[in-house]
C-alpha positions, 0 to 999 in steps of 0.5 A: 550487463544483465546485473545492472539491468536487474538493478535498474528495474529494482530501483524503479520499483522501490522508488515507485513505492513509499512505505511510512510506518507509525506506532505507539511507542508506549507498547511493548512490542515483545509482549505480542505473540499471537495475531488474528487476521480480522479483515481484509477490504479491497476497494479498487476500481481495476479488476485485476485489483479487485479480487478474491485472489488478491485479498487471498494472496494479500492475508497469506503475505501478512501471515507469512511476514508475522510468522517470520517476526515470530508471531503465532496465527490464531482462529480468535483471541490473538494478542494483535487484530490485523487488518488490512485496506488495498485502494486504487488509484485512478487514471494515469500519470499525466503531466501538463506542461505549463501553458498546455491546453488540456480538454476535460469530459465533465459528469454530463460528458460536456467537454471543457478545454483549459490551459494550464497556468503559466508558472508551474507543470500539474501532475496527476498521478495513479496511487495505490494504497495498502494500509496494514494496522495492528491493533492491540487486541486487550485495549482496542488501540492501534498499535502499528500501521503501514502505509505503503503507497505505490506509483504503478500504473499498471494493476497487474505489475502492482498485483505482483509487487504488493506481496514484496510490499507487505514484506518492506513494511514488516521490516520495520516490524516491530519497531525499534525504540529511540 
């Protein structure tokens, strides 16, 4: 019982997050084998997402995942510059059933009321976004990028979560020619 309980929890949390990789697939990925981490930016609207700590702990996950792909860290110089974005989503899910009638609070606070169309459920929800780039130090070009996108509505779940985030997008690292 306990299993399949830890199982469920893990499907939910890896089907909240989506993570899409692209690169240039003219590289030679092999010929990488030293990284500078150049910048990390955090633009989130929750404290909790907005720290020092969680950009801290954000270039440590980097670092680590890069290492285990058998590159080497570098004060300047790397073959690969690193980057790395966290931005944060607003508000909650929400889900508006067809015909429902939603109030809003405009910039003023001049409270509107609107019903939802007839046809078709609108639904807003929270996202969370963490871009990772790798940038091919010698032509200045983009080589490989990661975005990985997280449903989570809770800013200190997603904290935890973005660490196994970093490491599901360098498992597409480096990547595989067709």
């Amino acid at each position: 019982m306990r299993f399949v309980l830890l199982t469920a929890a893990w499907a939910a949390t890896c089907w909240a997050q989506k993570i899409d990789t692209e690169f240039d697939k003219a590289i030679d990925f092999s010929k990488f084998r030293t990284f500078t981490i150049r910048e990390g930016k955090i633009n989130a609207k929750d404290p909790i997402l907005s720290s020092e700590l969680v950009e801290k702990n954000l270039h440590t996950a980097i670092v680590e995942q890069l290492k285990v792909k058998g590159l080497t860290e570098v004060d300047s110089k790397g073959d690969l510059n690193v980057t790395f974005r966290l931005t944060g989503g607003t508000g909650k899910q929400q889900v508006l059933a067809p015909g429902q009638r939603v109030e809003t609070v405009g910039p003023r606070g001049r409270v509107t009321e609107r019903t939802t169309r007839p046809r078709k459920a609108s639904i807003t929800q929270a996202k969370d976004t963490l871009v990772i780039d790798l940038r091919n130090t010698a032509s200045k070009e983009l080589a490989w990028r990661a975005v990985c996108v997280d449903q989570q509505d809770d800013p200190a779940k997603l904290e935890k979560h973005l660490p196994g985030m970093v490491s599901k997008a360098f498992q597409k690292y480096p990547p595989k020619k067709k």
